[in-house]
C-alpha positions in Angstrom: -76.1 107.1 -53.8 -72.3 107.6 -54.9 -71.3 109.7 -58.0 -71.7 108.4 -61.5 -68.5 107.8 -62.9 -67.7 109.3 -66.6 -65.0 106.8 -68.5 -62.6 108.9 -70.6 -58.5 108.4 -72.3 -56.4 110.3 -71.0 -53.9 110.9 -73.7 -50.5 111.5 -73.6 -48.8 112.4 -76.7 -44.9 111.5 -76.1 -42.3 113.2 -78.4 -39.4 110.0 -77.8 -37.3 112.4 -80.5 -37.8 115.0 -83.7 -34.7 113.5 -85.6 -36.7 111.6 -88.3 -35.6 110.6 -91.9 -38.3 112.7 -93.7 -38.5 116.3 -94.5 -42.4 116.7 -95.1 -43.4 120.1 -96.2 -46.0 120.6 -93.5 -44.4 119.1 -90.3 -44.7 120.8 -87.3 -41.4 119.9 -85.9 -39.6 120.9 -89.3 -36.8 122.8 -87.8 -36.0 120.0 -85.5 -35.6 117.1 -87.8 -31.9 117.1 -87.6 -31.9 116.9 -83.6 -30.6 113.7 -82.6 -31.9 114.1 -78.8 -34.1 111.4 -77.4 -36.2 111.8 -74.1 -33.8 110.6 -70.9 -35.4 107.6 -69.2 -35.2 109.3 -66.4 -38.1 111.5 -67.9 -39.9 108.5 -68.8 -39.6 107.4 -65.3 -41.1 110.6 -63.6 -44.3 110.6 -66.2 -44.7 106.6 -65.4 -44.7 107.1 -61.5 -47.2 110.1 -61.8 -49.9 108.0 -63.7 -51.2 106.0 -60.8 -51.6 109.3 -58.7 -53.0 111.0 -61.3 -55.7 108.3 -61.9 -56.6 108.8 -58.1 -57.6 112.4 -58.2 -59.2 111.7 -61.7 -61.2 109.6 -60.2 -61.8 111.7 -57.0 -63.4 114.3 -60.2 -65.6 111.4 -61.0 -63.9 110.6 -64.0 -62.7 107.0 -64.5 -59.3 107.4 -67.1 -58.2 104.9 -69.6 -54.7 106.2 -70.3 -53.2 106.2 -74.0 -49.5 107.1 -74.5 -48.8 107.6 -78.6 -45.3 107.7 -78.9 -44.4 110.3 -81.7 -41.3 111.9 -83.1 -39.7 112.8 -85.6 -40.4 109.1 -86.7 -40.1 106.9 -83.3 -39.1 103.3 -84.8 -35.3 104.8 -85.9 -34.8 104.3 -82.1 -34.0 100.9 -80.6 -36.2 97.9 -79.5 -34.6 98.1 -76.0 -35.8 101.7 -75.7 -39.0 100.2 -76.0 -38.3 97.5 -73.6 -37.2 99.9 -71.3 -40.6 101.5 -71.8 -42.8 98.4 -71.1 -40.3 97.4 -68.0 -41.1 101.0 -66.6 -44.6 101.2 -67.3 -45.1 97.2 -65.6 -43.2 98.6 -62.3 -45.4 101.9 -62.0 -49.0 101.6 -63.5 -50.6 99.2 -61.2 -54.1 100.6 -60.4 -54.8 101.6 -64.0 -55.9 100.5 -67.7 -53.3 101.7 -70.5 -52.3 101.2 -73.4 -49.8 101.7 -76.3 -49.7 103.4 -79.5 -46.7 104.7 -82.0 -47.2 107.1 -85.4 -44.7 106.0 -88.1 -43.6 106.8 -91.8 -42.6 103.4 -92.0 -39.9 104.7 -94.0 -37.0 102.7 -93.8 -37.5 102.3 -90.2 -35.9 99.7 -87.7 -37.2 96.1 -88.7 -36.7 95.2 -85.0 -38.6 97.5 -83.5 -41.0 97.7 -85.5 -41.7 93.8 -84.6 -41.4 94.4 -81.4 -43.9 96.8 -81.4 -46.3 94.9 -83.6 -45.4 91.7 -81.2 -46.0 93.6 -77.8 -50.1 94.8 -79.2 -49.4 98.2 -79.5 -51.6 100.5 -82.0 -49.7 101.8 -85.7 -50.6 104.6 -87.2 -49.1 104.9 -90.5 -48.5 108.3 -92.3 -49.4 108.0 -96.0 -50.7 110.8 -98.2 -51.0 108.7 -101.3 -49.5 111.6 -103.8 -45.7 112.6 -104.6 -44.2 116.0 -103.6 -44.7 117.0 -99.8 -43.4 113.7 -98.3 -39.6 113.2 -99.1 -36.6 111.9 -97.7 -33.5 114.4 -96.9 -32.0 114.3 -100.0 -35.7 115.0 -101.6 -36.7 111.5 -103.0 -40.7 110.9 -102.7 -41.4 108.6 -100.0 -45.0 107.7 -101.0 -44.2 104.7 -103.3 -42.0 103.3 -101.0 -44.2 103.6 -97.9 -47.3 102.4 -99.3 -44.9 98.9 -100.6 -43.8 99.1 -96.8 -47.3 99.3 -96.0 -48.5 96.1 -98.1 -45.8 94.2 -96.7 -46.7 94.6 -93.5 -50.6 94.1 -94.1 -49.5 90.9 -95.8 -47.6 89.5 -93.0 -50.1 90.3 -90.8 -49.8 93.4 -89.2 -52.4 95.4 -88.8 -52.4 99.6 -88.2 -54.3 102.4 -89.6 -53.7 105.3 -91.8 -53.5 109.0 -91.3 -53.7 111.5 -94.1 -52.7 115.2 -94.3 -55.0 116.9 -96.8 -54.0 119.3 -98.9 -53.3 120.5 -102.4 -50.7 118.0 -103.2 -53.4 115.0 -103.1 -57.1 115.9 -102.7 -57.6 115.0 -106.0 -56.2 111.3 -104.7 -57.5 110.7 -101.7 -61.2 109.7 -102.6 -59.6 106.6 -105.1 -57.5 105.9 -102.1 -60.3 105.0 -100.1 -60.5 101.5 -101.6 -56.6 101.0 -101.2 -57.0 101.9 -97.2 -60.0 99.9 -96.9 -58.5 96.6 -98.0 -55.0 97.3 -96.1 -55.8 99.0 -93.1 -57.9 99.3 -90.1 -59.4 102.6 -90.2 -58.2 106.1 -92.1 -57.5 109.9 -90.6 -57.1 112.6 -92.5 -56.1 115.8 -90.9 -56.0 119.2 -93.5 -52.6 121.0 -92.9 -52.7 123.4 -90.3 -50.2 126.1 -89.4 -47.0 125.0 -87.8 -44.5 124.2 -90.0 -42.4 126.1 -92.9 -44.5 129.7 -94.1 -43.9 128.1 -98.2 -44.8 124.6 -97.6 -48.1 125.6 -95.7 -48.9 128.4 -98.1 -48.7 126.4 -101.2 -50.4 123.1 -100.0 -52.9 124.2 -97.6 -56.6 124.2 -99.4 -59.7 126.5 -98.7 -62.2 125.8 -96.2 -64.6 124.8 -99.2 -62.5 122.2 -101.1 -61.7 120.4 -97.7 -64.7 119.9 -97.0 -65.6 118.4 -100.8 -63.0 116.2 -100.3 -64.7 114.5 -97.1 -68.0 114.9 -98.7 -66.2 113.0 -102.1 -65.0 110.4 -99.8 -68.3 110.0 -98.0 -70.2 109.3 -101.4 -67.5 106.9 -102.3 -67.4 104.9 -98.8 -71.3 104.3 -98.9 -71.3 102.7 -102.4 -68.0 100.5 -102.0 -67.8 96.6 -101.0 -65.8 97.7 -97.7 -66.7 100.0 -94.6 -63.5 101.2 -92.3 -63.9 103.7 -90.0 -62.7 107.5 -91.2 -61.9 110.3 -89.1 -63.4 112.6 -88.8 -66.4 112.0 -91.3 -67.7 109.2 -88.8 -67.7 112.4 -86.4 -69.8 114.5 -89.1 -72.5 111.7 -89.5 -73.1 111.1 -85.9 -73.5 114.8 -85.1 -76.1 115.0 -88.1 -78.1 112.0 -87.4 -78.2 113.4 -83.6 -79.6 116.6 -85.2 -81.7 115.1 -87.4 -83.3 112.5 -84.9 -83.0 115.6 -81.8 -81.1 113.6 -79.3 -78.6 116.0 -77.8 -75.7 114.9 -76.7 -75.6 116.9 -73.8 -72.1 118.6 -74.4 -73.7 122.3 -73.2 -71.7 122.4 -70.4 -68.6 124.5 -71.2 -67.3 125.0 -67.8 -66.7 121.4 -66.6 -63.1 120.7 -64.7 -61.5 119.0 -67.1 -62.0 120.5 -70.6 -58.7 119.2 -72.5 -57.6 115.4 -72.0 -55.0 115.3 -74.6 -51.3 116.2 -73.5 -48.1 116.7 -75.4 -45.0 115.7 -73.8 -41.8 117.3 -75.8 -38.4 115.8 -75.7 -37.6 117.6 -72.7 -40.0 116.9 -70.9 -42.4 120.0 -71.0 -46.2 119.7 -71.0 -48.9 121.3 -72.8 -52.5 120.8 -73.7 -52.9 120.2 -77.2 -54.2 122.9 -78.5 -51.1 125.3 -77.0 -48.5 122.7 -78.0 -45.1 124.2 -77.6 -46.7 127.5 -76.8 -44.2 128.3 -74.0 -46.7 130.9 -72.4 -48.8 127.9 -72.4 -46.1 125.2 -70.7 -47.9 123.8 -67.6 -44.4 122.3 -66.2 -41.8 119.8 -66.9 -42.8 116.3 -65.9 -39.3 115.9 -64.3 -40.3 118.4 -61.6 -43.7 119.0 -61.5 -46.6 116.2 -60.6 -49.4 116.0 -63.5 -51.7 116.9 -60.8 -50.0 119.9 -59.9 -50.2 120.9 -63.7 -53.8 120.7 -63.9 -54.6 122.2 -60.7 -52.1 125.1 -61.4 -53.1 128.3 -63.3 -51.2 128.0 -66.9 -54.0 124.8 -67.0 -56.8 127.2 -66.1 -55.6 130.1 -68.5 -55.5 127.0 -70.7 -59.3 125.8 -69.9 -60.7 129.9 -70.3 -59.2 130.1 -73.4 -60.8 126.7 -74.8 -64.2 127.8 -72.9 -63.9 131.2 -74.3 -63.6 129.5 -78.3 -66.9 127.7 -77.1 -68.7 130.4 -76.2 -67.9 132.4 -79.1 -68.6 129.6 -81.7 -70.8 126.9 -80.3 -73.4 128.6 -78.6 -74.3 130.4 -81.8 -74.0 127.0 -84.0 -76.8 125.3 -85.7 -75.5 122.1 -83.7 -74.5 123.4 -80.9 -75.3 120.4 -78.4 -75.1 117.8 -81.1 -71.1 118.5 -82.0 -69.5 117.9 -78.7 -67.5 120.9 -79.3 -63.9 118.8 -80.6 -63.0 121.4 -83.0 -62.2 124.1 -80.2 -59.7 121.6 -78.8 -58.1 121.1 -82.3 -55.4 123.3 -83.9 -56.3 124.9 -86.9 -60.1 124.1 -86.5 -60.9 127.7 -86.3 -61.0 130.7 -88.6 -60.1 134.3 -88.1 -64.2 134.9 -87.3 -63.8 132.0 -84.3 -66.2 129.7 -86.6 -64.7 126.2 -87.4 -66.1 126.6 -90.7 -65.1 122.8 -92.4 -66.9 120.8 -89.4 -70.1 123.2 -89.9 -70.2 122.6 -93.7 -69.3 119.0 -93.4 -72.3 118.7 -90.8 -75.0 120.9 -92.8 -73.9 118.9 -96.2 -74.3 115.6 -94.3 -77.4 116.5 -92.9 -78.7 117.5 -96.3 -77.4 114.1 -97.7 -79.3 111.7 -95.1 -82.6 114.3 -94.8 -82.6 113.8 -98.7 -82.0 110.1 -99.2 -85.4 108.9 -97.9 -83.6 107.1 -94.5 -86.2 106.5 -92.2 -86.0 108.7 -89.6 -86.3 105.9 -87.3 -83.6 104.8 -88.2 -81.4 107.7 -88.3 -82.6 108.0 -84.5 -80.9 104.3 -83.7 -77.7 105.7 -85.3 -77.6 108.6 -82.8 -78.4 106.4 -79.5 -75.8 103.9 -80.5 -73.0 107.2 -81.0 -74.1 108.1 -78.3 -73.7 104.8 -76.2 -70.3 105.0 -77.5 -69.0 108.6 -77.3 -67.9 108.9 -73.4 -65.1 107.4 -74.0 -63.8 109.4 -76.7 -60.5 111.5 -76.4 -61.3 115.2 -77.0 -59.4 115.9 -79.9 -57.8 112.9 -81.4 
């Protein structure tokens, strides 16, 4: 009898360019906004002629890949709608063998109407950055995007495009982002909010990034407000917190124990120049595992910067997850997340989130049964889901 195959996305985070017409307190790529530099097609053309190969020795792993490519910047729709078209002409002529598909993160900001249509025209996925509070977004001559963006947003829902939202959390608009649950839910398709993590400038991080505690209210906030409102969207990751509590309350493991399987991180992140990291050691040159312009992807992840990469990762699970209340109902995302872990190795806001949900559902008189369909159905539904995302 042959091997079982495992489905799983592949995903390749692109960086087209970091100029972008924002200066956001947190961003990671805040010293690089001003860079005009956009990835050579040539580059483009070496990481499209890899991805059929690189399918084959997935699969020789047992692993069937559904590839993703977000293209990220900077803000990616300043740049042309033929450098898109020159994207989709090089992807037709090399991924043959393969499913794939699109996705670009915007401010929507004053961006390029064209490409912006063309994007919407050719079925890729939007994200759309919104933090729904003035201060840390701004342009480069320090005018608050938010109003702006969230009128750009409403246009766009009203002519019919559809996208989702991602948040960053922090002190600038926790006390927003539980009312803006009902504006998300009737605009977009599903929400993300990500807490500021380390990266960019020392004073923008230090002043808006909260404490474990009040993260964590805020997702428990927005989970109180989601269950009583007209509207359900999906919200990341809270819908991640729920599943890994019902599957401890109901006892279905997930069967995530196994720390040591070949490939631990499936999320890449593909700089300007070409240079490739796994997400949690983005830009991390000690981490680099090649540039695609030289070296194969499956030379990356057979090489040894890809194995350091994989100890490390296994090394975080062993330390936190083995000791965890849920260890084998998480499937151990947060290790593969920046900022997910404190300076005792815990990632403290997923184990409060999880322990306050599971108090929540053990004490609203669900029927247990019940609770048990909710975890076979996540769990029907989780092997395809990109570590990390």
């Amino acid at each position: 009898m042959g091997s079982i195959l495992t489905s799983r996305e592949v995903v390749f985070v692109v960086k087209l360019s970091k100029f972008c017409n924002l200066r956001c307190a947190y961003c990671y790529e805040y010293g690089e906004l001003h860079v005009r530099d956009t990835m050579r097609s040539e580059t483009l053309n070496c990481l499209f002629t890899d991805i059929d190969r690189l399918g084959d020795h997935l699969l020789s792993l047992d692993i069937m890949p559904n590839f993703f490519f977000v293209w990220h910047g900077g803000e990616p729709l300043l740049l042309s709608p033929e450098f898109y078209r020159n994207i989709v002409d090089m992807q037709q002529r090399n991924i043959r063998r393969f499913a794939y598909r699109n996705g670009v993160q915007t401010n929507l900001h004053s961006v390029n109407r064209e490409t912006l249509a063309h994007v919407l025209d050719s079925g890729w996925d939007l994200g759309v950055s919104i933090d729904f509070a003035d201060g840390a977004r701004v342009n480069a001559v320090g005018r608050c995007s938010n109003a702006p963006v969230i009128a750009a947003a409403e246009r766009l829902r009203a002519s019919g495009g559809r996208f989702g939202v991602i948040s960053v959390l922090g002190t600038h608009n926790c006390d927003a982002l539980t009312a803006a649950y009902d504006w998300v839910a009737g605009t977009a398709e599903s929400w993300r909010i990500l807490p500021v993590f380390t990266g960019g400038p020392e004073d923008g991080i230090s002043q808006l990034k909260l404490p474990e505690e009040a993260v964590v209210r805020v997702l428990l906030d927005i989970f109180e407000h989601r269950a009583s409102s007209p509207k359900h969207i999906p919200v990341a990751p809270l819908d991640e917190y729920i599943k890994d509590a019902a599957l401890k309350i109901a006892g279905e493991h997930a069967g995530t124990g196994n720390f040591a399987r070949d490939l631990l991180d499936n999320i890449f992140v593909v700089n300007v120049n070409g240079d490739v990291f796994t997400r949690p050691f983005a830009y991390d040159a000690a981490h680099c595992l090649g540039n695609i312009g030289c070296v194969s992807m499956i030379e990356m992840i057979a090489g040894e910067t890809y194995r350091a990469c994989q100890r490390a990762v296994r090394l975080r699970k062993e330390r936190n997850c083995l000791h965890c209340d849920f260890e084998g109902f998480c499937d151990t995302t947060p290790m593969h997340e920046h900022g997910s872990v404190d300076g005792t190795g815990r990632c403290v806001v997923h184990r409060r989130a999880i322990r306050e949900i599971e108090t929540v559902l053990r004490g609203a008189g669900v029927d247990r049964a019940t609770i048990g369909e909710w975890a076979r159905e996540a769990l029907a539904t989780a092997s395809g889901t990109p570590i990390g995302v």
